[in-house]
Biopython code that builds the backbone (N, CA, C, O; Angstrom):
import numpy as np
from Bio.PDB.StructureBuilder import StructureBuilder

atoms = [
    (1, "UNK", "N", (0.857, -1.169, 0.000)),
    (1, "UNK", "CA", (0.000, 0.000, 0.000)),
    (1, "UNK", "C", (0.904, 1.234, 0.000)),
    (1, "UNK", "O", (1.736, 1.391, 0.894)),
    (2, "UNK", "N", (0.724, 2.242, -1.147)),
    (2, "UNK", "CA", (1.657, 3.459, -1.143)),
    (2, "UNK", "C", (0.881, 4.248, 0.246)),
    (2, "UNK", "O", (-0.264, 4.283, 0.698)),
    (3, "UNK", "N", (2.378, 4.913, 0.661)),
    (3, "UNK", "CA", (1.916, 6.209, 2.038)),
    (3, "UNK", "C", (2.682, 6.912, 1.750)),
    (3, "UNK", "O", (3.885, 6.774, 1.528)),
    (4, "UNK", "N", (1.821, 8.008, 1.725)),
    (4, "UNK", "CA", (1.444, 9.483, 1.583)),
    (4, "UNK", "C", (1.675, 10.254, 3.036)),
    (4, "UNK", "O", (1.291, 9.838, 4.129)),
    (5, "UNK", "N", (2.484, 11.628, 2.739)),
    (5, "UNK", "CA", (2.446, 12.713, 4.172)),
    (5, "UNK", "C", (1.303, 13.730, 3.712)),
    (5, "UNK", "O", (0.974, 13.919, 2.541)),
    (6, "UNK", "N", (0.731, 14.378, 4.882)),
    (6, "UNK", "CA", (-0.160, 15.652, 4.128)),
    (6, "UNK", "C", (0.367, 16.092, 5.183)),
    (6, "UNK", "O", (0.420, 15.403, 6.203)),
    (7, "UNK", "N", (0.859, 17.352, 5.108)),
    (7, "UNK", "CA", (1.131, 18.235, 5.986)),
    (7, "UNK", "C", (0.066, 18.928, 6.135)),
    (7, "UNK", "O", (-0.499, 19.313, 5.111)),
    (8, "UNK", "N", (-0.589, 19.329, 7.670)),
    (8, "UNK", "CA", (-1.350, 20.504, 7.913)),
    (8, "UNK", "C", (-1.082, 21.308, 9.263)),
    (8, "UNK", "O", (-0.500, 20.945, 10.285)),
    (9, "UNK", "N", (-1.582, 22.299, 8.996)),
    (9, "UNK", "CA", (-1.733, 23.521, 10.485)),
    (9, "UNK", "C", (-2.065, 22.731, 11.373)),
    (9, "UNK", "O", (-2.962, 21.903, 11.215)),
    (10, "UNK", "N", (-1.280, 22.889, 12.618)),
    (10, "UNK", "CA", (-1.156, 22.388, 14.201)),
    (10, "UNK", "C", (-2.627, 22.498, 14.239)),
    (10, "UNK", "O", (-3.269, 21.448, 14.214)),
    (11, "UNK", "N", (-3.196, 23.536, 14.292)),
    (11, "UNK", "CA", (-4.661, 23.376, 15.055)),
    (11, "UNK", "C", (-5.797, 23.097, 13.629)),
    (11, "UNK", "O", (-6.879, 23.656, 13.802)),
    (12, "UNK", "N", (-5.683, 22.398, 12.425)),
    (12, "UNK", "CA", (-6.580, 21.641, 11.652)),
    (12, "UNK", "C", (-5.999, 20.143, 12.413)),
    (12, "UNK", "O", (-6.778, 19.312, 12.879)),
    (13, "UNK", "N", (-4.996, 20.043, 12.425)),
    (13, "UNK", "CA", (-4.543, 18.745, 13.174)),
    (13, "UNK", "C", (-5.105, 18.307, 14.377)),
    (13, "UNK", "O", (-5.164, 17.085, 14.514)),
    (14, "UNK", "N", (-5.597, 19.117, 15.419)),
    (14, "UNK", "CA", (-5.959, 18.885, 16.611)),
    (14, "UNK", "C", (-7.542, 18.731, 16.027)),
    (14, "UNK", "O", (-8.224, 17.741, 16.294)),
    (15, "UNK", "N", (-7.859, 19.461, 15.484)),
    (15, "UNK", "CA", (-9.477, 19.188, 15.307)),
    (15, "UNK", "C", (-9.344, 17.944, 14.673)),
    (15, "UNK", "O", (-10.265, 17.232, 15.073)),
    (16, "UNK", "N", (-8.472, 17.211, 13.692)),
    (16, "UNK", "CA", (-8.678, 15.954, 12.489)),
    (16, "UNK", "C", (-8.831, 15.009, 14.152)),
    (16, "UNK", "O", (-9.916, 14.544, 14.499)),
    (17, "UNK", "N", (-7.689, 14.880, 14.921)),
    (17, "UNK", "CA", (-7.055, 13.819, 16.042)),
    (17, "UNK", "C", (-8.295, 13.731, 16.659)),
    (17, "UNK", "O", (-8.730, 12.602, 16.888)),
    (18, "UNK", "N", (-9.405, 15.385, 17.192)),
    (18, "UNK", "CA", (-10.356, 14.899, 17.601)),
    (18, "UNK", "C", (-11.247, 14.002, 17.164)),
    (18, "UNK", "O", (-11.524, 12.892, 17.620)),
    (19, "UNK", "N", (-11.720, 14.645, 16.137)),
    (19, "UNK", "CA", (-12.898, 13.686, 14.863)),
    (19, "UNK", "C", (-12.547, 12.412, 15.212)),
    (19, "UNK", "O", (-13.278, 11.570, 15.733)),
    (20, "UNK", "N", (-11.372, 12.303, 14.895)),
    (20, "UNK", "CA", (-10.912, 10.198, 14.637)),
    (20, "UNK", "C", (-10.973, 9.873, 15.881)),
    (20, "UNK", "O", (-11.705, 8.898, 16.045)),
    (21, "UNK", "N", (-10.377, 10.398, 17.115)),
    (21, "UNK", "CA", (-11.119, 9.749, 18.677)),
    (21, "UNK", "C", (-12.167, 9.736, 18.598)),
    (21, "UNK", "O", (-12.795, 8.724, 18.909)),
    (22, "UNK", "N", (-12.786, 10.879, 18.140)),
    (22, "UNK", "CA", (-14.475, 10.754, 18.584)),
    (22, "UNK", "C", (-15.085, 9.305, 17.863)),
    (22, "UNK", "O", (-15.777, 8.594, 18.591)),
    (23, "UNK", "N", (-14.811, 8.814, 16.291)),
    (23, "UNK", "CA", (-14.965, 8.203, 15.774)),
    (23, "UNK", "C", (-14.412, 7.011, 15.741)),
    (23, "UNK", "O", (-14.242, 6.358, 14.711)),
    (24, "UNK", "N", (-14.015, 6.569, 17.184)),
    (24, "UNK", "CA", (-12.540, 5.436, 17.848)),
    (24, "UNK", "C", (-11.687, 4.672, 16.803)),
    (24, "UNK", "O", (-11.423, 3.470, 16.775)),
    (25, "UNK", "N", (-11.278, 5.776, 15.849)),
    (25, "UNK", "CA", (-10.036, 5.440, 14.791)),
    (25, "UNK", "C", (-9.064, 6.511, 15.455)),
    (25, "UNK", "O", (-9.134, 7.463, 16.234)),
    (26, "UNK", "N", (-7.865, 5.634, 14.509)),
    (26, "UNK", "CA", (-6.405, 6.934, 14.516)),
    (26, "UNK", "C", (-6.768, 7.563, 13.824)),
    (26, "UNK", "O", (-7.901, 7.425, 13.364)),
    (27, "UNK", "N", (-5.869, 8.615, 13.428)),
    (27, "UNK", "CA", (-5.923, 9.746, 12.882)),
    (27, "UNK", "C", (-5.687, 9.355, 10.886)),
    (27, "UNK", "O", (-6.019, 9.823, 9.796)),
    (28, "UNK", "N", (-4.930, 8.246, 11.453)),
    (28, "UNK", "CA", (-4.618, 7.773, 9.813)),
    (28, "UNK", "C", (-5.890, 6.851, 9.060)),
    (28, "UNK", "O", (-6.052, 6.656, 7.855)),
    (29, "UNK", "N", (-6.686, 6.384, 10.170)),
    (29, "UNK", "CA", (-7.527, 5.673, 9.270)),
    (29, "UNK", "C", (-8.550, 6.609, 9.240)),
    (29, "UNK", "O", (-9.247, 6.459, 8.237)),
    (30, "UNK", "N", (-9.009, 7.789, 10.175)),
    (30, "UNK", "CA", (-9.904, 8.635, 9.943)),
    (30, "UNK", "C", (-10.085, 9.709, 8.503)),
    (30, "UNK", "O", (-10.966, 10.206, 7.801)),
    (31, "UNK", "N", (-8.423, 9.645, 8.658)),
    (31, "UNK", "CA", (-8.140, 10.551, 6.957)),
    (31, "UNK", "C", (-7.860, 9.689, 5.866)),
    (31, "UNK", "O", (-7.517, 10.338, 4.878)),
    (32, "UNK", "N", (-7.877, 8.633, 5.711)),
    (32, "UNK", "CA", (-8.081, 7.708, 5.055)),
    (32, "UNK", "C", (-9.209, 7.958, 4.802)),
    (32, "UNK", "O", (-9.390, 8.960, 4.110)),
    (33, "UNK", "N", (-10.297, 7.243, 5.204)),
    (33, "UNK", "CA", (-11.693, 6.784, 5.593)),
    (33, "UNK", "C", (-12.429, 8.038, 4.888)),
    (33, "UNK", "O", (-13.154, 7.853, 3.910)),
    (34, "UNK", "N", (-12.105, 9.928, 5.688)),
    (34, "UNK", "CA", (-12.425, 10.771, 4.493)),
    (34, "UNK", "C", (-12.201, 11.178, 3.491)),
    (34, "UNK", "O", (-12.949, 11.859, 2.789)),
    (35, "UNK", "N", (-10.851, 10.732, 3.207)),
    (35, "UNK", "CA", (-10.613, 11.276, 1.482)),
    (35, "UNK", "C", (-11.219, 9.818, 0.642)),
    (35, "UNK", "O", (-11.182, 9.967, -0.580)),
    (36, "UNK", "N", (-11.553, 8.981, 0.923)),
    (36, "UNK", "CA", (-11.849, 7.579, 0.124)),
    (36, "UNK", "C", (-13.211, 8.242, 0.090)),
    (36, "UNK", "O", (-13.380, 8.548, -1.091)),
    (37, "UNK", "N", (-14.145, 8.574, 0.715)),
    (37, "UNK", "CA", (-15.317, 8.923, 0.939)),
    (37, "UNK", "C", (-14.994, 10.766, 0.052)),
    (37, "UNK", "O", (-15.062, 10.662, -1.172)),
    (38, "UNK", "N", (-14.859, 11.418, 0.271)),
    (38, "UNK", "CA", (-14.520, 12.289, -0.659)),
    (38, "UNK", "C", (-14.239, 11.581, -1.995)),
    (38, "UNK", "O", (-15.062, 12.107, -2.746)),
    (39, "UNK", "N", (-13.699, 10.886, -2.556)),
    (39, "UNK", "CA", (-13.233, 10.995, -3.872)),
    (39, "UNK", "C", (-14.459, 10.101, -4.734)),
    (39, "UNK", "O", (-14.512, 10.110, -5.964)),
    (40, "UNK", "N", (-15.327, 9.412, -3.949)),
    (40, "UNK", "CA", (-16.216, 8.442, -4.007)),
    (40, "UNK", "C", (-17.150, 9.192, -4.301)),
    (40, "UNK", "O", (-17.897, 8.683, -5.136)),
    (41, "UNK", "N", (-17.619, 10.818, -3.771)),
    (41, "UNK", "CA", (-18.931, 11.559, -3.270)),
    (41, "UNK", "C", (-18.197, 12.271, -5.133)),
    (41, "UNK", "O", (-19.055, 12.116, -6.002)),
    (42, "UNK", "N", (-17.326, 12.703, -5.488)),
    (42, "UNK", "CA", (-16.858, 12.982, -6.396)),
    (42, "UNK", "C", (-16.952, 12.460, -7.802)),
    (42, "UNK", "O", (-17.152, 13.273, -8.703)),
    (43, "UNK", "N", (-16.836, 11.264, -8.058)),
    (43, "UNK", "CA", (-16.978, 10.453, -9.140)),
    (43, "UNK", "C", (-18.051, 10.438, -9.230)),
    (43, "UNK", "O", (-18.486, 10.757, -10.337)),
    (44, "UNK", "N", (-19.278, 9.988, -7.911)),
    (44, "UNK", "CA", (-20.600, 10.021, -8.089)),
    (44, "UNK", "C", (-21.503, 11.164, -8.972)),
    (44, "UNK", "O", (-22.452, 10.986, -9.735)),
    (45, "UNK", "N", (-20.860, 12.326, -8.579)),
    (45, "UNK", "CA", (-21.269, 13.750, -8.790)),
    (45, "UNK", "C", (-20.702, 13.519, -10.575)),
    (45, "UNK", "O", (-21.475, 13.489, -11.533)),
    (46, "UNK", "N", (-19.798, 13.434, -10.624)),
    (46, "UNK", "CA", (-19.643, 13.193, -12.022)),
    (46, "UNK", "C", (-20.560, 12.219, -13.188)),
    (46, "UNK", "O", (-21.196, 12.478, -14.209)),
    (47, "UNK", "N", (-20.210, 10.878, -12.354)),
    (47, "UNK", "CA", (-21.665, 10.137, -13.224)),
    (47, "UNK", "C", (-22.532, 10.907, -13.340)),
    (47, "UNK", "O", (-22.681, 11.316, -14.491)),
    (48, "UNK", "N", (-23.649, 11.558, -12.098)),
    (48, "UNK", "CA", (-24.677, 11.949, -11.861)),
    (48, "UNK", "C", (-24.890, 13.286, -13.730)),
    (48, "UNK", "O", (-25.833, 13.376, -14.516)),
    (49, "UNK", "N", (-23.185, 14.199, -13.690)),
    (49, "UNK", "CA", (-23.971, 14.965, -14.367)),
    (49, "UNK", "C", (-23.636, 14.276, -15.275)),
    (49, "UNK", "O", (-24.684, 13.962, -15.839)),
    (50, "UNK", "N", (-22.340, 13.580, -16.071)),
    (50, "UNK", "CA", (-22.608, 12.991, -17.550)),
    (50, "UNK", "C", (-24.355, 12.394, -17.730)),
    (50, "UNK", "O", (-25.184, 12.647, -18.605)),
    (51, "UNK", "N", (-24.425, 11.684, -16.727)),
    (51, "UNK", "CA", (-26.072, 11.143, -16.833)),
    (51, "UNK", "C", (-26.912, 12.374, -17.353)),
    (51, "UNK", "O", (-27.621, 12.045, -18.304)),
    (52, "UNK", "N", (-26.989, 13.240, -17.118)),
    (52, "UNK", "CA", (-27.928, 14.657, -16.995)),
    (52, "UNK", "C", (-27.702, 15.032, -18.530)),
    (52, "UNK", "O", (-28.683, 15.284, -19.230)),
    (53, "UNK", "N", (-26.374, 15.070, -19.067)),
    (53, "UNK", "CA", (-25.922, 15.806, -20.346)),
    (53, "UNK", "C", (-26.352, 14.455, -21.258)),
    (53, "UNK", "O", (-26.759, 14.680, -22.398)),
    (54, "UNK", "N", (-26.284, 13.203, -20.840)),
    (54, "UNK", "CA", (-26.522, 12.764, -21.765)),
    (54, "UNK", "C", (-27.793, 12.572, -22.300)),
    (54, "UNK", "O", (-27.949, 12.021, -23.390)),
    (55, "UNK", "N", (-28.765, 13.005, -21.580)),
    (55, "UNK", "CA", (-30.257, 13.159, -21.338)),
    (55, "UNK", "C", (-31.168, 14.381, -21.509)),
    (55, "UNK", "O", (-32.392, 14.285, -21.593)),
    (56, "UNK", "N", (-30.750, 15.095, -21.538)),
    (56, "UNK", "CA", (-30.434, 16.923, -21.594)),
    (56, "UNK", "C", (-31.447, 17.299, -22.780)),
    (56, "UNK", "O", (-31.124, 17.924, -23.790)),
    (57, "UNK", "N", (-33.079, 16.678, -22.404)),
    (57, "UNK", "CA", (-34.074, 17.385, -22.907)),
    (57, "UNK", "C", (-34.652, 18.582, -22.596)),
    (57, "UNK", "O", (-34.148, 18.872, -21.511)),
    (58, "UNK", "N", (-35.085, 19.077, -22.772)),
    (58, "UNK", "CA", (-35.927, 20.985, -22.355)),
    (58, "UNK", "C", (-37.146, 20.184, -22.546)),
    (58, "UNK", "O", (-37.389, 19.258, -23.321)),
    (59, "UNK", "N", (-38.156, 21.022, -21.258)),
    (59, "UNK", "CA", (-39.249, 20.685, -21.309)),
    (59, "UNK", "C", (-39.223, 22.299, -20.522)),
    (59, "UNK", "O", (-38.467, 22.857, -19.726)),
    (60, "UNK", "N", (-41.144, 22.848, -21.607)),
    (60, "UNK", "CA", (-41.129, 24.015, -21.592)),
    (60, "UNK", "C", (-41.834, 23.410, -20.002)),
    (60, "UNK", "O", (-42.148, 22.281, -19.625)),
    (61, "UNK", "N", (-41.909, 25.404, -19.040)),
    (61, "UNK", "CA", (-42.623, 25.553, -18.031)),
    (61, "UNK", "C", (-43.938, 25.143, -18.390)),
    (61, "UNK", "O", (-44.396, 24.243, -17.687)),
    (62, "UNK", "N", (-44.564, 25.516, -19.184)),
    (62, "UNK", "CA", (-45.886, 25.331, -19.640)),
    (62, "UNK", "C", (-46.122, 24.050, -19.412)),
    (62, "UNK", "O", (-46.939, 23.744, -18.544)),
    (63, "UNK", "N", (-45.475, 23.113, -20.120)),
    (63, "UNK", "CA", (-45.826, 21.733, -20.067)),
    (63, "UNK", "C", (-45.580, 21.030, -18.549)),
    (63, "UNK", "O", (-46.517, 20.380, -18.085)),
    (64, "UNK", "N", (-44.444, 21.141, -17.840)),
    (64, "UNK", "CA", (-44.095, 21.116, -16.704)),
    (64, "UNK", "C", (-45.993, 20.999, -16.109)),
    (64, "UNK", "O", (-46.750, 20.029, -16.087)),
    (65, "UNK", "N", (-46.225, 22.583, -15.661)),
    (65, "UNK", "CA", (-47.134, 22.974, -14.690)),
    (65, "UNK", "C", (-48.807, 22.144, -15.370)),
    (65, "UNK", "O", (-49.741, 21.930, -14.597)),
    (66, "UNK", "N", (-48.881, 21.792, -16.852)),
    (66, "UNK", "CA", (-49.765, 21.403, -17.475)),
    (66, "UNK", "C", (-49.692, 19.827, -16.662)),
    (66, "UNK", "O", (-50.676, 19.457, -16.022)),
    (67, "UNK", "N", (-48.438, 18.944, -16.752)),
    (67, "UNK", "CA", (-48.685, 17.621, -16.405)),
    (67, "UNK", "C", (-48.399, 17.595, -14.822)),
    (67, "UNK", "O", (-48.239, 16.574, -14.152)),
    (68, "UNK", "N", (-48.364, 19.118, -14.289)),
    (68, "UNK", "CA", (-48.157, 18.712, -12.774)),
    (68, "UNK", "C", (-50.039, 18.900, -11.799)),
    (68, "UNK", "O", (-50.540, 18.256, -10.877)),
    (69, "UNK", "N", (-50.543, 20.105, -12.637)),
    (69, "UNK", "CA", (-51.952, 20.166, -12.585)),
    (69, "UNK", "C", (-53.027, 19.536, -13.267)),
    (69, "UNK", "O", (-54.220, 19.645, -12.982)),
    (70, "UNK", "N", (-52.577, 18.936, -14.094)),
    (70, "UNK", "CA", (-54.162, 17.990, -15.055)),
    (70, "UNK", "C", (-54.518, 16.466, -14.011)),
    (70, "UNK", "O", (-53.725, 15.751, -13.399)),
    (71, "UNK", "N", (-55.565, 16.404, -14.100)),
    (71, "UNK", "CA", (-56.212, 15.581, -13.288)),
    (71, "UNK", "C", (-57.211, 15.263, -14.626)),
    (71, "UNK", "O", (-58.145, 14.468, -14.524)),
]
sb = StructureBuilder()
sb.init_structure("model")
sb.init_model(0)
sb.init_chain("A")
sb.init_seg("    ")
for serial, (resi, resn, name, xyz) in enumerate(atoms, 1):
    if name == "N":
        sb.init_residue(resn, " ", resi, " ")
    sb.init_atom(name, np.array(xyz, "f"), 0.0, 1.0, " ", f" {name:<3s}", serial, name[0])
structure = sb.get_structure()
């Protein structure tokens, strides 16, 4: 498994050390755990819009409010 340093500010550090106690991990599997989850929430967001562009009809307001009110 490749390892990686991230350097950060003393006091983003004290808040990360909290999170991962609070969450009874170290600090390394807590920042693990969020950038895997970050990069995951990321790709998703990407599918999500290729999905959108590849689909990427216009539908007027008119019609919208026509098939949201007809009974």
């Amino acid at each position: 498994m490749p390892i990686t340093t991230v350097c950060v500010p003393e006091e983003a550090y004290k808040k990360v050390k909290a999170m991962a106690a609070f969450e009874g991990m170290s600090v390394s599997e807590f920042m693990r755990k969020t950038i895997l989850e970050q990069v995951e929430d990321s790709q998703n967001y990407e599918v999500g819009i290729n999905i959108l562009n590849e689909h990427n009809e216009r539908v007027s307001r008119k019609d919208v409010l026509k098939e949201v009110f007809s009974n």
